[in-house]
C-alpha positions, 0 to 999 in steps of 0.5 A: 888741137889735134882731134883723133879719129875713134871707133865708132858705135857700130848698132846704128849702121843696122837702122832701117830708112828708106821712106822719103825720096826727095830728088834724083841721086846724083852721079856717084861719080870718082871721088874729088874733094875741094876743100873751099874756105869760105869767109865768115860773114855769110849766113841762111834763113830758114826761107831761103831753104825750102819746105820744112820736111822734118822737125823733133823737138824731142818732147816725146819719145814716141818720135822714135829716136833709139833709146840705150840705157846701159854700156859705152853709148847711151843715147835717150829723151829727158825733159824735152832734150835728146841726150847721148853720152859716150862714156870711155875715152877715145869712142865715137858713135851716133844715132839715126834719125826714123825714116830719113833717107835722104839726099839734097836737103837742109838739116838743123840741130841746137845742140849743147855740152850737158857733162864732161870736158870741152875737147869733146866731139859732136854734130850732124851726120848725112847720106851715110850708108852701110857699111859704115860710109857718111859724111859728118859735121862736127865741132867740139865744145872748145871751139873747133870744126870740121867736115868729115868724110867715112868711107867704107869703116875708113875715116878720110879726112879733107881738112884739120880741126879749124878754129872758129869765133862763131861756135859757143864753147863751154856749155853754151847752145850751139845752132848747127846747120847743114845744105846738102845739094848734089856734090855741094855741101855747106857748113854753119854754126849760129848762122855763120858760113864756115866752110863749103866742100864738094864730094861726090861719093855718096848721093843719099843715106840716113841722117843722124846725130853724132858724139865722140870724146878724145883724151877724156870720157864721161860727155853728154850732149844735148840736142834740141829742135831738129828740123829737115828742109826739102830745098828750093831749087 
């Protein structure tokens, strides 16, 4: 499987967030990312986090998540559910949480395929800063992983597309985590440790929620019960 890398939705970079400060911002020192296989038998609770910050169940649309109702991206609540759908072949694009400018923190989403095929794109975004840096957790819906890195509009890209027995494929829920804190990053689907990274590019920035196709168009992707955590120390 080889997952290309696509033009993202540019609108999102031009959200306003800067509200909740959590800890101080780490050294923004040079670059070195350590890709870190970990194995997969290790797992978190929501206790182990911290203080729950954040949490959206999506009832309501009053919680401020951006709403696109016509073009290329679409992006809007539904019975309960944030739905985005990229409609052509090869796009990628995203859509930020309110007032989440974070740093250290645990963020989790259910998310599942509503429409289109299995060899799809999507996940979590963190610390993304304009114009156009962040860092992505993403896996698609016929199995697959991966941590990413944007750079200044460039993606960077420390590891492949990693097969996993933990992640549900079909349309099948999917429970996405991930801890951020300070240049460590780690990676869960359903509870299951799948990978650890360390970066020290970006110390804090939006979060937001992510969905790309490749070979074919048409995917819809929904998500559920967001929640942020501020972490222990």
């Amino acid at each position: 499987m080889n997952k290309n890398y696509a033009k993202s939705y540019p609108a999102t970079f031009m959200l306003l967030a800067l509200f909740i400060i959590l800890s101080m911002t780490p050294s923004l020192a040079q670059s070195a990312i350590n890709n870190k296989i970990a194995p997969q038998n290790q797992s978190t609770s929501d206790s182990q986090l911290g203080t729950l910050l954040y949490s959206d169940d999506f009832s309501s649309s009053k919680s401020g998540w951006e709403i696109t109702t016509n073009g290329d991206f679409l992006a809007g609540y539904k019975k309960g559910v944030y739905h985005i759908t990229v409609v052509p072949e090869n796009y990628w694009g995203g859509t930020l949480a309110p007032n989440l400018n974070l740093s250290d923190l645990g963020v989790e989403v259910e998310a599942k395929k509503e429409a289109g095929p299995d060899d799809n794109v999507y996940g979590i975004w963190i610390r993304n800063q304009a114009p156009g840096s962040l860092y992505a957790f993403l896996i698609s819906s016929d199995g697959y992983f991966e941590f990413s890195k944007k750079e200044n509009g460039t993606w960077v890209t420390p590891s492949n597309w990693t097969k996993s027995s933990a992640i549900k494929t079909g349309d099948e829920t999917n429970r996405l985590k991930v801890v951020a804190r300070g240049d460590k990053f780690d990676f869960y689907d359903n509870d299951v440790l799948l990978n650890s990274y360390e970066d020290s590019s970006f110390g804090r920035g939006d979060l937001g929620l992510w969905v790309g196709t490749q070979s074919e168009g048409n995917v819809t992707i929904g998500f559920d019960n967001l929640k942020v955590w501020a972490l222990l120390d």
